[in-house]
N, CA, C and O atoms as a Tinker XYZ file with bonds, in Angstrom:
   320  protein
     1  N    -23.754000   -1.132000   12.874000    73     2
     2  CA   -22.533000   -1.718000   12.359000    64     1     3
     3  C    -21.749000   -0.638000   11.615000    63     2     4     5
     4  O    -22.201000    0.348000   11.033000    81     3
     5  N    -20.897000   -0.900000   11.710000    73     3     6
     6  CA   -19.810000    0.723000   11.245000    64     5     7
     7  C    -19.942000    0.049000    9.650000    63     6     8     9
     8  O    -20.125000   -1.130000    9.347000    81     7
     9  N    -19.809000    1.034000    8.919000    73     7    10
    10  CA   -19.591000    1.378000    7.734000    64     9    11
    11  C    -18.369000    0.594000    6.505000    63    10    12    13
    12  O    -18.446000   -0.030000    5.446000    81    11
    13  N    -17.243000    1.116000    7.471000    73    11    14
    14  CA   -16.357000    0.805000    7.099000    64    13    15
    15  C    -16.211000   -1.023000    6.464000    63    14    16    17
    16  O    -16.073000   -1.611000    5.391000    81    15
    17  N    -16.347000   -1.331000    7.886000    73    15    18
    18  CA   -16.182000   -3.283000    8.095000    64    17    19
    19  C    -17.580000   -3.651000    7.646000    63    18    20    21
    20  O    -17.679000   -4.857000    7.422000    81    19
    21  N    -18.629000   -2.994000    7.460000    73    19    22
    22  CA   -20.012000   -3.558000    6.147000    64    21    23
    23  C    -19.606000   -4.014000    4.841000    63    22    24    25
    24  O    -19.822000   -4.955000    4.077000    81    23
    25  N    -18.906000   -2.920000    4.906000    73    23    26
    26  CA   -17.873000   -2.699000    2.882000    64    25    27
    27  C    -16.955000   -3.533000    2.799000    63    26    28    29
    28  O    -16.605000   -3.857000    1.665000    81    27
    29  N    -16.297000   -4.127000    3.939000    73    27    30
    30  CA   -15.338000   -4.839000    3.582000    64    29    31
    31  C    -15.856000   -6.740000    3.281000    63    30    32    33
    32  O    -15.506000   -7.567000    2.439000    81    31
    33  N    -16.854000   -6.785000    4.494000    73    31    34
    34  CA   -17.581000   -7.698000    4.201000    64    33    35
    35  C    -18.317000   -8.081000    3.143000    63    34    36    37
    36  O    -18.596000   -9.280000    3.113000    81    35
    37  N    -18.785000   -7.278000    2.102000    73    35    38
    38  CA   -19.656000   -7.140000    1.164000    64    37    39
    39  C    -18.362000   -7.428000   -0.465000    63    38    40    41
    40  O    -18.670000   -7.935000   -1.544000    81    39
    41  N    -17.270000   -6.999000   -0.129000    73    39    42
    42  CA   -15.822000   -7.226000   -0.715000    64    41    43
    43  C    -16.253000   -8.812000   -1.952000    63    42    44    45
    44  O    -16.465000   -8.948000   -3.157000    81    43
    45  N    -16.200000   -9.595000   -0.894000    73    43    46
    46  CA   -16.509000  -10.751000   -1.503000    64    45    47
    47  C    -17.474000  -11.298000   -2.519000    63    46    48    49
    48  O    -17.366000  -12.386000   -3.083000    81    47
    49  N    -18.477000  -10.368000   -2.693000    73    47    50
    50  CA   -19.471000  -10.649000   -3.164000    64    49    51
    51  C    -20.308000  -10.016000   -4.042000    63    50    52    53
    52  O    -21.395000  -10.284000   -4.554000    81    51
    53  N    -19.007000   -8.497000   -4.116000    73    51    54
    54  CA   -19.385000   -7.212000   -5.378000    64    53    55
    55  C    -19.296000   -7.901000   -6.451000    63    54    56    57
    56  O    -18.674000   -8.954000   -6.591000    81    55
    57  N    -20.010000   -7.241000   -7.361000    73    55    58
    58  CA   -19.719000   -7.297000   -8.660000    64    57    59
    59  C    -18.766000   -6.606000   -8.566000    63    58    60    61
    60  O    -17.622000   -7.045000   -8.449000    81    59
    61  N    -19.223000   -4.823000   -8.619000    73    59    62
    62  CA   -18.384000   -3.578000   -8.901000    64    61    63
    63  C    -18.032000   -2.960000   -7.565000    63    62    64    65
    64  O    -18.831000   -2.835000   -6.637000    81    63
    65  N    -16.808000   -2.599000   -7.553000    73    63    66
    66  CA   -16.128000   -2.212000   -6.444000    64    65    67
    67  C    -15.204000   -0.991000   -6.819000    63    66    68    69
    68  O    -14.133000   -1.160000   -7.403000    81    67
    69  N    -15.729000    0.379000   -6.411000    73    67    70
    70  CA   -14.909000    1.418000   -6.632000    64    69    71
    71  C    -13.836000    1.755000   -5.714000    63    70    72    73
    72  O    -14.055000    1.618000   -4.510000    81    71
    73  N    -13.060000    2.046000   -5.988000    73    71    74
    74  CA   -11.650000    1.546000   -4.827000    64    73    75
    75  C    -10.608000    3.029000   -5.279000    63    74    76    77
    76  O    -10.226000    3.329000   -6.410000    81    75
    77  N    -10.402000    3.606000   -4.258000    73    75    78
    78  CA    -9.145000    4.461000   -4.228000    64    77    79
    79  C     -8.153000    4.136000   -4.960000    63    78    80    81
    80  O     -8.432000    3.003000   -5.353000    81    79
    81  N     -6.931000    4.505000   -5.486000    73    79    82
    82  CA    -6.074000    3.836000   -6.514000    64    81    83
    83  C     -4.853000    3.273000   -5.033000    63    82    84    85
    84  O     -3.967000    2.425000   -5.141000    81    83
    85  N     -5.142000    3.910000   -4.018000    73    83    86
    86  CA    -4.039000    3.441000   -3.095000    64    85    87
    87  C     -4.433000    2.055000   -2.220000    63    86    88    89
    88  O     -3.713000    1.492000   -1.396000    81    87
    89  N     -5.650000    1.713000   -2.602000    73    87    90
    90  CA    -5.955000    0.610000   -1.992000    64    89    91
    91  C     -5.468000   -0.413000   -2.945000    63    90    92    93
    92  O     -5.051000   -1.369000   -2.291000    81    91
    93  N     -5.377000   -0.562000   -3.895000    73    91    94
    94  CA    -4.419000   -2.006000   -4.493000    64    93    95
    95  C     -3.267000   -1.416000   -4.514000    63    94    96    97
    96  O     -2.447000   -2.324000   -4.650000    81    95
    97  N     -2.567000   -0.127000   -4.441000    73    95    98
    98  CA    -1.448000    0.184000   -4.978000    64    97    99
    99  C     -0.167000    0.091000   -3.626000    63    98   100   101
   100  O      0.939000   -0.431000   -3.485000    81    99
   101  N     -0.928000    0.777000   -2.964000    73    99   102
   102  CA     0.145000    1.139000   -1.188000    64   101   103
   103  C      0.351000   -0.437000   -0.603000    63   102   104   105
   104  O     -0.570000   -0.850000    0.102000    81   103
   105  N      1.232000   -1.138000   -0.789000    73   103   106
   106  CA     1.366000   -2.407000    0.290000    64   105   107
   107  C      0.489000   -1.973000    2.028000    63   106   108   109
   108  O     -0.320000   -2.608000    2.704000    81   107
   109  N      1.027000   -0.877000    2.185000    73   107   110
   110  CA     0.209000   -0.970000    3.371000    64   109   111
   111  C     -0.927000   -0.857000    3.874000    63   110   112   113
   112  O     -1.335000   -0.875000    5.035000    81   111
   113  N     -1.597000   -0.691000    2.506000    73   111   114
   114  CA    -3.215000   -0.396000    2.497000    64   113   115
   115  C     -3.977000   -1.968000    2.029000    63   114   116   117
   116  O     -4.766000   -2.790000    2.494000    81   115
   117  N     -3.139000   -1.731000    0.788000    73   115   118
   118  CA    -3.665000   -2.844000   -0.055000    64   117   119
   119  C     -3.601000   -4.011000    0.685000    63   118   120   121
   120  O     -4.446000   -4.817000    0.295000    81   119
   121  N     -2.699000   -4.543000    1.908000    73   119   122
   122  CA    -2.736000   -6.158000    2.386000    64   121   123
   123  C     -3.977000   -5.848000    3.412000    63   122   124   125
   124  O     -4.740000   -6.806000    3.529000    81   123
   125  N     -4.297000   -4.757000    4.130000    73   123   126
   126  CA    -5.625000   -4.492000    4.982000    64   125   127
   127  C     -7.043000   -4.915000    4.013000    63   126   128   129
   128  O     -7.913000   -5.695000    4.400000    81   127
   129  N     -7.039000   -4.339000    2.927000    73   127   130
   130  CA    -8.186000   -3.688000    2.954000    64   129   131
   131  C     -8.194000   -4.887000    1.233000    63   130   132   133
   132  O     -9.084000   -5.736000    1.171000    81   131
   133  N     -7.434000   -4.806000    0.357000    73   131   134
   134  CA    -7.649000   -5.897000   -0.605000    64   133   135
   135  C     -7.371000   -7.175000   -0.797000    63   134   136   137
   136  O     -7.346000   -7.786000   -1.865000    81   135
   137  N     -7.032000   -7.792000    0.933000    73   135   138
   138  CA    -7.014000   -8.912000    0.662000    64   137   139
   139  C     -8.213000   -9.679000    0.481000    63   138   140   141
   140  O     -8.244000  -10.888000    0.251000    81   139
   141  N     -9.194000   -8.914000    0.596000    73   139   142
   142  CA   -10.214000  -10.293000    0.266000    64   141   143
   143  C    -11.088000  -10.197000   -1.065000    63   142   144   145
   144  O    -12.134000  -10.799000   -1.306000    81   143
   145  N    -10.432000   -9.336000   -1.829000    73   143   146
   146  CA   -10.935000   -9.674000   -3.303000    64   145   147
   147  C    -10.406000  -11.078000   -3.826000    63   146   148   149
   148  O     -9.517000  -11.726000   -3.273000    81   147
   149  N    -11.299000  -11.561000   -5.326000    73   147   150
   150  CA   -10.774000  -12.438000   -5.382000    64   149   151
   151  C     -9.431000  -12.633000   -6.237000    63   150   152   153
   152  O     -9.083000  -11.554000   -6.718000    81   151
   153  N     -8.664000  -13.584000   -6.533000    73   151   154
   154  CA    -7.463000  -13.284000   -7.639000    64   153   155
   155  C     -8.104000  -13.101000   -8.692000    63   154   156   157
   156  O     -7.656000  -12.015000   -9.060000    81   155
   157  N     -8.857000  -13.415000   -9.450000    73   155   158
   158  CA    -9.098000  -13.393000  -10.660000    64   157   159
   159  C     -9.948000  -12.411000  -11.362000    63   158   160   161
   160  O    -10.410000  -12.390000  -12.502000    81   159
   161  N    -10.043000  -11.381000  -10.079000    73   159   162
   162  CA   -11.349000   -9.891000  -10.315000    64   161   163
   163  C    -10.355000   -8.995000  -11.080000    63   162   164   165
   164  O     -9.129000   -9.004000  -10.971000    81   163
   165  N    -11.208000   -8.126000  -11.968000    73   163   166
   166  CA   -10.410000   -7.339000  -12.828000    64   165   167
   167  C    -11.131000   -5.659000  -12.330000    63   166   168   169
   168  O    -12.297000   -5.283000  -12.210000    81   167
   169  N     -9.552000   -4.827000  -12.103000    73   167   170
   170  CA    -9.801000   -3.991000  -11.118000    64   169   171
   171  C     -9.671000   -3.068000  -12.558000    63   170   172   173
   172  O     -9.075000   -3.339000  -13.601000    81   171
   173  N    -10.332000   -2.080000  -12.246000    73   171   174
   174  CA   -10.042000   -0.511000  -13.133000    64   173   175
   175  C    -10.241000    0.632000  -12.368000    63   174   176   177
   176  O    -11.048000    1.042000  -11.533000    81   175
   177  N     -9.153000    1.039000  -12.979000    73   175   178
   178  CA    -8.583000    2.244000  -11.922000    64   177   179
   179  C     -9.583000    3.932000  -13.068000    63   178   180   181
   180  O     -9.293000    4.235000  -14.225000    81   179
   181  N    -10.222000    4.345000  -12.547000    73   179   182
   182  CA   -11.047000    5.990000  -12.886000    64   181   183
   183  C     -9.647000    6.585000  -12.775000    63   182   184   185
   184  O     -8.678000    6.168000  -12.140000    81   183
   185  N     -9.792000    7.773000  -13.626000    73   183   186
   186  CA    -8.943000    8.918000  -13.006000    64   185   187
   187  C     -7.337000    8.686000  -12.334000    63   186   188   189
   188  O     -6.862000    9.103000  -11.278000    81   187
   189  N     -6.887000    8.051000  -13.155000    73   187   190
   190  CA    -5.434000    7.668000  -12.318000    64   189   191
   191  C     -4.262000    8.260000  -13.081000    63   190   192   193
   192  O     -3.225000    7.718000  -13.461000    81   191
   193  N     -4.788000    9.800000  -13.240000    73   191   194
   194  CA    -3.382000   10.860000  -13.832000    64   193   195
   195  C     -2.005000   10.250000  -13.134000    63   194   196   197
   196  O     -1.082000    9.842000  -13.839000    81   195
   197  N     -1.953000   10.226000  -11.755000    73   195   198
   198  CA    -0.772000   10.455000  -10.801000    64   197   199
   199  C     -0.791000    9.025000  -10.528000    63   198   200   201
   200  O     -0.398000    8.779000   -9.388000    81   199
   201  N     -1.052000    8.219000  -11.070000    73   199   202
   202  CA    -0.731000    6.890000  -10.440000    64   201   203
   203  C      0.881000    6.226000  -10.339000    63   202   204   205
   204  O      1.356000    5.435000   -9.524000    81   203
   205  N      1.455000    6.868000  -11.462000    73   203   206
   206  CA     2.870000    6.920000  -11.462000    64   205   207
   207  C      3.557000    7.569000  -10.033000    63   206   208   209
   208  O      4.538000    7.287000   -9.346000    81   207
   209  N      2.709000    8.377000   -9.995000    73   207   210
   210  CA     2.910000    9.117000   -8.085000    64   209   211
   211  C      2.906000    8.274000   -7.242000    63   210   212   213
   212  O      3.848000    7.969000   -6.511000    81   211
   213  N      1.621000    7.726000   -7.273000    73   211   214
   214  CA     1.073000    6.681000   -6.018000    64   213   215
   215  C      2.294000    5.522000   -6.397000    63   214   216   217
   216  O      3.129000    5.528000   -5.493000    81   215
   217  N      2.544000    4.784000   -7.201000    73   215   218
   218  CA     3.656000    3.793000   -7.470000    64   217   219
   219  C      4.880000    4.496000   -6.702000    63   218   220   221
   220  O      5.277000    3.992000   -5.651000    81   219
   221  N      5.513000    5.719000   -7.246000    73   219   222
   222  CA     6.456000    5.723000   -6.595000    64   221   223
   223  C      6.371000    5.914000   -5.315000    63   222   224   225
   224  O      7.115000    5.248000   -4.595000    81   223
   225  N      5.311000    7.005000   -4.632000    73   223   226
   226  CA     5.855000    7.286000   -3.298000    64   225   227
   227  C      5.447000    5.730000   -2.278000    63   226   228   229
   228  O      6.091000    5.644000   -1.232000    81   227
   229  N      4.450000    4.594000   -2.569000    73   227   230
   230  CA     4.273000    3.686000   -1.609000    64   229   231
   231  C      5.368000    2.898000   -2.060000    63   230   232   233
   232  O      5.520000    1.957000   -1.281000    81   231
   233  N      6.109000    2.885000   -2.890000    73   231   234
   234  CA     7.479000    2.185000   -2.964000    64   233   235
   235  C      8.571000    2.369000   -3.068000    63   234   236   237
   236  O      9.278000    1.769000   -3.877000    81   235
   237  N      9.023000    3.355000   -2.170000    73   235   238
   238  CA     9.538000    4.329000   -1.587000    64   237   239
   239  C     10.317000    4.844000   -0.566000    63   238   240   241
   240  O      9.722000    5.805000   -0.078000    81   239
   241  N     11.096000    4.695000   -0.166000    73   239   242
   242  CA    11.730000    4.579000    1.304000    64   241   243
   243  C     12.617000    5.946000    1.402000    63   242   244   245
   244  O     13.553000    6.324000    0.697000    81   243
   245  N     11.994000    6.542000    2.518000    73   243   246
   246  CA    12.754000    7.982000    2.933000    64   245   247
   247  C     13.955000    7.566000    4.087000    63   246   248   249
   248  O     13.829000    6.712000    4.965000    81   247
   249  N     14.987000    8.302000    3.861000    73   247   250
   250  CA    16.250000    7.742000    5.063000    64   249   251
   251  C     16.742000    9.185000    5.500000    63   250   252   253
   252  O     16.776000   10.150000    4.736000    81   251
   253  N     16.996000    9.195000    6.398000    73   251   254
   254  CA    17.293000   10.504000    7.064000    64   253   255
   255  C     18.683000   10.547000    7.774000    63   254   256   257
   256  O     19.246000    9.811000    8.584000    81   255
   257  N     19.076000   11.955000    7.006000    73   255   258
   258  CA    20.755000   11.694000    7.524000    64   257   259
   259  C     21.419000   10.969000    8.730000    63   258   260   261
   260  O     22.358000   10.190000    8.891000    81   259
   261  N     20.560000   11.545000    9.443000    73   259   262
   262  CA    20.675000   10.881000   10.980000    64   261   263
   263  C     20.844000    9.394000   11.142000    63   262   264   265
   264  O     21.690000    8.806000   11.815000    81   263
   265  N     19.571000    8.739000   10.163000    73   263   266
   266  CA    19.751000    7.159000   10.394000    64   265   267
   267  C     20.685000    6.768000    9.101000    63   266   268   269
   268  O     20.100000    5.797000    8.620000    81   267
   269  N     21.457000    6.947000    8.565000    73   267   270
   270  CA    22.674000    6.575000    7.406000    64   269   271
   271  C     23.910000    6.674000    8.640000    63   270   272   273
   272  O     24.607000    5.668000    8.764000    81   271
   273  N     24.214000    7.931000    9.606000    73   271   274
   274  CA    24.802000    7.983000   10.068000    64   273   275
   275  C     24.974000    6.990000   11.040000    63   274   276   277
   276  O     25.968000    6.306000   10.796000    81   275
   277  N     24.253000    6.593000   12.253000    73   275   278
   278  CA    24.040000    5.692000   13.156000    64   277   279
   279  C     24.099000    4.725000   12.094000    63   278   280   281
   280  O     25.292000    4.618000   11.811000    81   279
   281  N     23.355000    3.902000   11.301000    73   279   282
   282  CA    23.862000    2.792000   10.955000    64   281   283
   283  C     25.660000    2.507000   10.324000    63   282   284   285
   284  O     26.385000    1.538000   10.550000    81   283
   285  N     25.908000    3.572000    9.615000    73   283   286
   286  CA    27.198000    3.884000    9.099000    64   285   287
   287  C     28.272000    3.163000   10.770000    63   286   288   289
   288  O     29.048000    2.212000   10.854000    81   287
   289  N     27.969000    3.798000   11.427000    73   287   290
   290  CA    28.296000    4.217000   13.004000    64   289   291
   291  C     28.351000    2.457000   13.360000    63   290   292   293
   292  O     29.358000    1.924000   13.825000    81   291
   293  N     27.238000    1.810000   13.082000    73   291   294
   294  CA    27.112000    0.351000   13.538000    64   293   295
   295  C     28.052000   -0.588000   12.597000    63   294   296   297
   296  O     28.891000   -1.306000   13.141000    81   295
   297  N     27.907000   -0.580000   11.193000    73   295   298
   298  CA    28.670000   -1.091000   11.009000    64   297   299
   299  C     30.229000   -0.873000   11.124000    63   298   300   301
   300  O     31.006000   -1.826000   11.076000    81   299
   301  N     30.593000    0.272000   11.259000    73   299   302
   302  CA    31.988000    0.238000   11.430000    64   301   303
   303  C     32.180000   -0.413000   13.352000    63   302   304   305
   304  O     33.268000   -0.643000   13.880000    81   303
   305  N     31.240000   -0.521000   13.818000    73   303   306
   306  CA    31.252000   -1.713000   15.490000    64   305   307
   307  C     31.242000   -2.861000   14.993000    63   306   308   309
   308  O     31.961000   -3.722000   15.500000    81   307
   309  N     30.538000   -3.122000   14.033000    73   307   310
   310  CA    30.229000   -4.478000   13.604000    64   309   311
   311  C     31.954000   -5.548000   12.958000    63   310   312   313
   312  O     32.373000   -6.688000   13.160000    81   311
   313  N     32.581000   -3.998000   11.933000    73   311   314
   314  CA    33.630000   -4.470000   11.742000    64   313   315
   315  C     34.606000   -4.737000   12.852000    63   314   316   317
   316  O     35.069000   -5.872000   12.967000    81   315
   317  N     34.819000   -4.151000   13.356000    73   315   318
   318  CA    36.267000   -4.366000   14.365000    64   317   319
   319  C     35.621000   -5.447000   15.340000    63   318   320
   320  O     36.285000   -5.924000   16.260000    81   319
C-alpha cells in the first residue's frame, strides 16, 4: 500500500499530526490532503519563520502582460 494514501487514512484517527505549513495553508493542497481532519483539531505549526510567505504566495495570483492584454482586447468586443 503506498505510503502516501496509509497517512491519509490514518488522518482521522491521529492524535498528533505533523503537517507541512502548506498543507493547511495552500487552498490547493489543503482541500486534497486536509480535508479529512476534524473541525475541531488544533493544528500547530513548528518552525513557521516564512509563513507570512506561504500566506502570501498561495493567495496570490500572477497575471502576465499578455493575459491583461487579451482580456483588455475582450472587453473592449464585449463593449461595442
Amino acid at each position: 500500500m503506498c505510503p502516501y494514501f496509509l497517512a491519509r487514512q490514518f488522518i482521522q484517527t491521529a492524535d498528533v499530526i505533523v503537517y507541512n505549513v502548506n498543507y493547511m495553508l495552500d487552498p490547493k493542497i489543503a482541500n486534497l490532503v486536509s480535508s479529512e481532519l476534524q473541525k475541531d483539531c488544533i493544528v500547530v505549526f513548528d518552525e513557521c519563520s516564512n509563513i507570512d510567505n506561504t500566506c502570501i504566495d498561495a493567495y496570490s495570483l500572477h497575471i502576465s502582460e499578455k493575459t491583461i492584454k487579451e482580456a483588455s482586447a475582450n472587453l473592449l468586443m464585449i463593449e461595442s
